[in-house]
TORLUMNU-350596 format. One record per atom (N, C-alpha, C, O): x, y, z. Coordinates in nm, 3 decimals. Each point is the difference from the previous one (the first is absolute). Layout:
% residues N
> X_Y_Z
...
This chain:
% residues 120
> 9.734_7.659_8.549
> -0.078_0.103_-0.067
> -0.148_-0.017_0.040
> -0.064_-0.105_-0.002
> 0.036_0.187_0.026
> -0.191_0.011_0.081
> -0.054_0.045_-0.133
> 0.019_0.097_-0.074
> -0.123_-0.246_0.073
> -0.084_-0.002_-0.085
> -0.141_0.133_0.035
> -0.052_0.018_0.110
> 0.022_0.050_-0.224
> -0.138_0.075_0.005
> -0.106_-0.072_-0.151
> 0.029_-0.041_-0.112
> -0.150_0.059_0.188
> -0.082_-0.051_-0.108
> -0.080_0.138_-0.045
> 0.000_0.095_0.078
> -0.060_-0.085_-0.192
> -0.096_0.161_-0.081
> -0.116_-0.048_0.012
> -0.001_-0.119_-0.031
> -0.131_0.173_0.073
> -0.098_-0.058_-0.011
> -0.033_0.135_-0.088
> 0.041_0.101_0.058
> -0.107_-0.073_-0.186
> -0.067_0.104_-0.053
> -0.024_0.010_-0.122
> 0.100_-0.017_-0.069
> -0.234_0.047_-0.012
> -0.046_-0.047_-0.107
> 0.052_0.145_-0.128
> -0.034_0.009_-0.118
> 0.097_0.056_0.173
> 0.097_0.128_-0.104
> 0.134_-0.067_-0.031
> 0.098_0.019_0.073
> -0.094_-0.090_-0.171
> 0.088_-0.014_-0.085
> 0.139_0.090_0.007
> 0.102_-0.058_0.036
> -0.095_0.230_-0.077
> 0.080_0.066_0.036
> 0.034_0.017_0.192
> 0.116_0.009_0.042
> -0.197_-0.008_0.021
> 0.075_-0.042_0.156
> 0.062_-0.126_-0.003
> 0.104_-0.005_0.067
> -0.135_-0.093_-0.123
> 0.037_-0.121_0.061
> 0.156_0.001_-0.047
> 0.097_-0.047_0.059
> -0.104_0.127_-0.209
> 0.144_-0.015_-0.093
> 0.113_0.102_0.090
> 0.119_-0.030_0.012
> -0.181_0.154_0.048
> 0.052_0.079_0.149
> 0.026_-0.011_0.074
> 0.109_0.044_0.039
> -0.208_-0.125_0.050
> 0.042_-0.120_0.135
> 0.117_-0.082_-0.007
> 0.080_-0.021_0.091
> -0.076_-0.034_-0.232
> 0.111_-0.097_-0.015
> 0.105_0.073_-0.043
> 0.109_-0.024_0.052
> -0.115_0.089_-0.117
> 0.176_0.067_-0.004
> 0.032_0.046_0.101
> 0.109_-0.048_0.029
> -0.151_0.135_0.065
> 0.030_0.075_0.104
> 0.043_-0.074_0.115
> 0.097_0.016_0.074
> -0.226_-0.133_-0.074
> 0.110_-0.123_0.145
> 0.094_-0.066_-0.096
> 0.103_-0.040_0.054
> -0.113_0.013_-0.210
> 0.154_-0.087_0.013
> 0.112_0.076_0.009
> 0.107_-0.058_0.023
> -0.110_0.180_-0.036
> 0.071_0.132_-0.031
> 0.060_-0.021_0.159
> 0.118_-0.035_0.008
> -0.178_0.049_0.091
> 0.074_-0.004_0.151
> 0.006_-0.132_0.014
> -0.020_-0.017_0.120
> 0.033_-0.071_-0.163
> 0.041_-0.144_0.064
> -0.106_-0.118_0.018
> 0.049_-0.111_0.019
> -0.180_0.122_-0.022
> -0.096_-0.073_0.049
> -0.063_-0.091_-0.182
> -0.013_0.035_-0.117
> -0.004_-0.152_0.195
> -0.045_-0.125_-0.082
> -0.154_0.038_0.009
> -0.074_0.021_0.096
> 0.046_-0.021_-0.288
> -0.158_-0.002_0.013
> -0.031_-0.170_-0.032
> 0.055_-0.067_-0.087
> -0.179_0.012_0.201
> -0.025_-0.086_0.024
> -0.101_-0.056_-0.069
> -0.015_-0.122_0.007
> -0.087_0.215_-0.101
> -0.092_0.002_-0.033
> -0.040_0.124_-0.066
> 0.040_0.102_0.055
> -0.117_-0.087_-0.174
> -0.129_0.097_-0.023
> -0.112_-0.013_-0.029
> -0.022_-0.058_-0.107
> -0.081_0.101_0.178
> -0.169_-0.031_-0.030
> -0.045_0.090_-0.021
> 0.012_0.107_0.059
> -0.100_-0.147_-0.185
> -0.110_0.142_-0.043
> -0.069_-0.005_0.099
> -0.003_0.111_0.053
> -0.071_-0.205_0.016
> -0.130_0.010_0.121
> 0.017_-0.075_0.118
> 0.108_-0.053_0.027
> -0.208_0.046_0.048
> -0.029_-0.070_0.131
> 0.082_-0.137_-0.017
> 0.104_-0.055_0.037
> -0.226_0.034_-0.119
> -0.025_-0.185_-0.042
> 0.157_-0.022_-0.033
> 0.045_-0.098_0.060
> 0.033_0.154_-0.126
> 0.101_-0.027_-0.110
> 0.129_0.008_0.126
> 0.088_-0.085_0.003
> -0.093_0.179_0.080
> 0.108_0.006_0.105
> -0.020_-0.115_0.108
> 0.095_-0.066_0.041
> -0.260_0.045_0.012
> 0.021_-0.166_0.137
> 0.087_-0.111_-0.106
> 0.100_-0.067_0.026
> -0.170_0.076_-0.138
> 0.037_-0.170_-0.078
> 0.164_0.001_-0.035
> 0.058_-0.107_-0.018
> 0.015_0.242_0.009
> 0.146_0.025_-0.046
> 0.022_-0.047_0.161
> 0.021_-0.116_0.035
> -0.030_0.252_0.070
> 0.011_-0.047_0.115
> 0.007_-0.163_0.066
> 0.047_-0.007_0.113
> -0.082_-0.093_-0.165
> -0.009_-0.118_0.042
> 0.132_-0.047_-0.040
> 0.064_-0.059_0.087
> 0.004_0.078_-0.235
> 0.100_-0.042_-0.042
> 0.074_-0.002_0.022
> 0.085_-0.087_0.016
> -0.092_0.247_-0.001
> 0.162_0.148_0.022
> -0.019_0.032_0.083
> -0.087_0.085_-0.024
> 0.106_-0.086_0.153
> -0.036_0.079_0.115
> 0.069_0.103_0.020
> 0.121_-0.012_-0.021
> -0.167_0.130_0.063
> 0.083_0.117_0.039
> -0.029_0.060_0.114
> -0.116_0.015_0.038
> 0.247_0.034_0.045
> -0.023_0.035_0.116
> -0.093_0.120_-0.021
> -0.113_0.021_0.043
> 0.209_0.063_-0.133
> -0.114_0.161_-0.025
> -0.096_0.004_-0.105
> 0.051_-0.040_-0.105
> -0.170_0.072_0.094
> -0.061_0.043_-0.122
> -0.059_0.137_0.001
> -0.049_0.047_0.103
> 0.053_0.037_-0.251
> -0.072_0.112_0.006
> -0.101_-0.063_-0.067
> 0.009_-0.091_-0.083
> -0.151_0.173_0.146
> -0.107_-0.008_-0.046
> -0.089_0.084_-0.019
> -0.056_0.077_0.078
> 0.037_-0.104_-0.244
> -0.108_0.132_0.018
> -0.164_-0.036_0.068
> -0.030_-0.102_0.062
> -0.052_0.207_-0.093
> -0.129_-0.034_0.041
> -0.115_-0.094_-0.098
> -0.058_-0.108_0.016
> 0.063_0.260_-0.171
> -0.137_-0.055_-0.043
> 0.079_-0.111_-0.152
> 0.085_-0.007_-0.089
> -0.174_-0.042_0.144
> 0.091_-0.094_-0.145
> -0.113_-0.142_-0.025
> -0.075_-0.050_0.083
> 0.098_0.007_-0.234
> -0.141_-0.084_-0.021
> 0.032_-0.155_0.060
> 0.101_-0.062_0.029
> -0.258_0.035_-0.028
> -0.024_-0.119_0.097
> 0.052_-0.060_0.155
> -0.043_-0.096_0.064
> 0.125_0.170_-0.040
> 0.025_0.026_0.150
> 0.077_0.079_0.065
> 0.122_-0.011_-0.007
> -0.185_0.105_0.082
> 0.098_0.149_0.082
> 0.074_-0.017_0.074
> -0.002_-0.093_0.080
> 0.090_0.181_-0.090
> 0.102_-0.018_0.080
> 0.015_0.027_0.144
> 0.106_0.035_0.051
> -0.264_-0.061_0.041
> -0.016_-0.049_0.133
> -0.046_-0.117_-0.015
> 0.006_-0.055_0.110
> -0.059_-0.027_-0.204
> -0.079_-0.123_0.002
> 0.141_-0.079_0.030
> 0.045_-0.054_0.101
> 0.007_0.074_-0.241
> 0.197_-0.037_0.000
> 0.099_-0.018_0.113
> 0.090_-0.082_0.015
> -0.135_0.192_0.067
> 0.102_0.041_0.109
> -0.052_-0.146_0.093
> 0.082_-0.084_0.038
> -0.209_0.075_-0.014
> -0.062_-0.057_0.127
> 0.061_-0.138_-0.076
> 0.100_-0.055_0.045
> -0.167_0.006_-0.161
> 0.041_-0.153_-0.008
> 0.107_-0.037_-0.007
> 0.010_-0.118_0.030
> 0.171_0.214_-0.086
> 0.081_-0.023_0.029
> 0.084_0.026_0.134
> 0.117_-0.036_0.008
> -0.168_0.085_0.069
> 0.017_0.052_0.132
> -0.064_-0.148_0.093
> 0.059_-0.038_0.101
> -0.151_-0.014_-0.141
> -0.052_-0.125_0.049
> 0.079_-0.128_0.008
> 0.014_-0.071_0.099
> 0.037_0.053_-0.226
> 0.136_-0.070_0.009
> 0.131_0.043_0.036
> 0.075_-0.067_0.071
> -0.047_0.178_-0.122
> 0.134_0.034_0.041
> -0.007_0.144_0.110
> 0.002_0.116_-0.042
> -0.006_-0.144_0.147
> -0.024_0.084_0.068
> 0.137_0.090_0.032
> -0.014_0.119_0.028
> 0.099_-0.158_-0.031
> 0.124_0.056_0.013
> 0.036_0.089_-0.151
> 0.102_0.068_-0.014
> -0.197_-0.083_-0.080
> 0.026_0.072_-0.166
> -0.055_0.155_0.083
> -0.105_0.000_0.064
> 0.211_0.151_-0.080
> -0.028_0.087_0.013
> -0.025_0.070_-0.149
> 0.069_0.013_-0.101
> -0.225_0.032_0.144
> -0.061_0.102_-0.121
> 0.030_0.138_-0.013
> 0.002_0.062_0.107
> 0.029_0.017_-0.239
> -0.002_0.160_0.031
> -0.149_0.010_-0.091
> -0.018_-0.033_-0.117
> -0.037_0.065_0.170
> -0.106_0.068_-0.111
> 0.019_0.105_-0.080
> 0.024_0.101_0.066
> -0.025_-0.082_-0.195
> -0.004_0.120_-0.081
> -0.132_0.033_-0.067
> -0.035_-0.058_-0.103
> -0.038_0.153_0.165
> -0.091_0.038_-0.103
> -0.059_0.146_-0.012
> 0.026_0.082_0.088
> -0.086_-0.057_-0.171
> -0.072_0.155_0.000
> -0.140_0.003_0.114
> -0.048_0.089_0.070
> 0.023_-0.187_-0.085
> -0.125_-0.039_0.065
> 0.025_0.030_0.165
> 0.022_-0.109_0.052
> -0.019_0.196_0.031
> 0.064_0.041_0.118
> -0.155_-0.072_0.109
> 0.010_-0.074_0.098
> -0.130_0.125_-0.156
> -0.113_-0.052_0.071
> 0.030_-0.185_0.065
> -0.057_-0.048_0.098
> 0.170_-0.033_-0.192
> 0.013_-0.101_0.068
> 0.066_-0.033_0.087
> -0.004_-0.110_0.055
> 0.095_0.223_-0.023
> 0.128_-0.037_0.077
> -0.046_-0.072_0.166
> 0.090_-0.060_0.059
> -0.195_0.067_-0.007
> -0.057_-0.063_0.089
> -0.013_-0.097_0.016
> 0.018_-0.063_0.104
> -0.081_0.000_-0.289
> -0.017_-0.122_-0.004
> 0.136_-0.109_-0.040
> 0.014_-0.120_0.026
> 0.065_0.206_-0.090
> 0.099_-0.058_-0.025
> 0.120_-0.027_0.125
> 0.089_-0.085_-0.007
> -0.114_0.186_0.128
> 0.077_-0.061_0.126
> -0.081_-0.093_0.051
> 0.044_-0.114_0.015
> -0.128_0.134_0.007
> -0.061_-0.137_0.041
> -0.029_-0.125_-0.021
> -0.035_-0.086_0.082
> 0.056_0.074_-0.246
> 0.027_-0.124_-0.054
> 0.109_-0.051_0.035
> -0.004_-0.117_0.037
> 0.144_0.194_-0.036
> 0.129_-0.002_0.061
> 0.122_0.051_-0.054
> 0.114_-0.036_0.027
> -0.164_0.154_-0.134
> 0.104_0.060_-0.064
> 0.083_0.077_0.112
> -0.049_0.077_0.083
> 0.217_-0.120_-0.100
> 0.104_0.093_0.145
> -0.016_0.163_-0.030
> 0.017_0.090_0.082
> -0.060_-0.075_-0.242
> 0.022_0.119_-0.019
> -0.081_0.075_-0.112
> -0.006_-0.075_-0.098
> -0.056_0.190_0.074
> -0.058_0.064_-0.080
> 0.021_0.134_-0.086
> -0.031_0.114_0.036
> 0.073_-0.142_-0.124
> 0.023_0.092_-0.104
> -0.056_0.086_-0.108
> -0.003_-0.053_-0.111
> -0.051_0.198_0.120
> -0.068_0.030_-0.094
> 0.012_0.040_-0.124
> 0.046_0.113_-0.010
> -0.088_-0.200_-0.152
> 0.035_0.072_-0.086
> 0.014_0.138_-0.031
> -0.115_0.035_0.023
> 0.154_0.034_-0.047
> 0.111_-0.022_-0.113
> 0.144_0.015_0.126
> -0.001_0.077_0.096
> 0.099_-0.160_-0.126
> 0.085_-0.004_0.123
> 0.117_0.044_-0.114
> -0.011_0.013_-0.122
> 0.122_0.003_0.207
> 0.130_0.005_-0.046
> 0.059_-0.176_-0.016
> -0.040_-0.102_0.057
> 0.164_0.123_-0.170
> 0.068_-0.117_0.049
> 0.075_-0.027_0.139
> 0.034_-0.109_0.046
> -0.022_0.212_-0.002
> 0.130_-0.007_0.088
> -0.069_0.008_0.142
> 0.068_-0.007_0.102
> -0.226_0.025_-0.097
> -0.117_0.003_0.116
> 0.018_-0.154_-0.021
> 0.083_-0.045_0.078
> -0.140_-0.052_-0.164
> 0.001_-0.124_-0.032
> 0.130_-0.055_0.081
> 0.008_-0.048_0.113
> 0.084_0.071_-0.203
> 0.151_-0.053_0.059
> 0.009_0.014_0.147
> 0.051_-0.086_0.072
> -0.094_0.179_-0.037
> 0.052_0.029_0.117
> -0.101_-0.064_0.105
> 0.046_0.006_0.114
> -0.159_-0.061_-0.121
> -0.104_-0.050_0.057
> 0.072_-0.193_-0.035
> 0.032_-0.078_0.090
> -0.028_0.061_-0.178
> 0.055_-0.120_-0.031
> 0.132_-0.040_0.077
> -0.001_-0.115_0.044
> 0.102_0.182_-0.022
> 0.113_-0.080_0.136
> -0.036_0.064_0.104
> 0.082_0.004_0.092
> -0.226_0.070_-0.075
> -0.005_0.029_0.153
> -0.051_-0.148_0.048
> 0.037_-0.062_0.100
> -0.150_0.015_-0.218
> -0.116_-0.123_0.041
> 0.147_-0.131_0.022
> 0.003_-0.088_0.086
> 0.089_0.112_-0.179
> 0.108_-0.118_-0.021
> 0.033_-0.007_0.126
> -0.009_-0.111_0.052
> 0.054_0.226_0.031
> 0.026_-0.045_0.129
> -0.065_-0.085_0.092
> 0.033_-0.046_0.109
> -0.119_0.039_-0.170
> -0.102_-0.151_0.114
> 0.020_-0.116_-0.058
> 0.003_-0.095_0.078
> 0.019_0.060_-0.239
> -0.004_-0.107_-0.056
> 0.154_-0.074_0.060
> 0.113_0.042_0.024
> -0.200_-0.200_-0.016
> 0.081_-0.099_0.074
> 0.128_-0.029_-0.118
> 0.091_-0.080_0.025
């Protein structure tokens, strides 16, 4: 079962995120309200996939991307956010993929075993 981790400080997404991947099969590995809260889970729990959102307190979800991307370079990111002005910054930190709020579940899902196909 392919672990996914939630990075996002909405309470109701995170409770969404998680039914919907355990709903198709996938192990949640983790949930973080923020930046800070997903590297330090990340160290524990590692997950091949994480969604991530952008704005979220005490560390964004490009600061996030780069320092867990630093260690785990093989961890593929989807970015989710409303915030579209970052999507630049967020490939270049090293997100595989970018998603703009407000998405569907099934845009999500379906972005999630495309990225699975790379995971080792």
């Amino acid at each position: 079962m392919l672990k996914v981790a939630i990075v996002d400080d909405e309470p109701d997404l995170q409770r969404l995120y998680t039914l919907a991947l355990s709903s198709k099969g996938y192990d949640i590995a983790f949930v973080a309200n923020d930046g800070t809260d997903a590297v330090e889970k990340e160290h524990s729990t590692p997950a091949p996939i994480i969604i991530m959102d952008h704005r979220m307190p005490t560390k964004n979800g490009v600061e996030a991307t780069k320092e867990i991307l630093s260690e785990r370079p093989d961890t593929k990111i989807i970015f989710v956010s409303a915030d579209d002005a970052v999507e630049k910054e967020a490939k270049e930190a090293g997100a595989v993929r970018f998603l703009k709020k407000p998405i569907s579940l099934k845009e999500l899902l379906h972005n999630i075993e495309e990225v699975a196909k790379d995971c080792k």
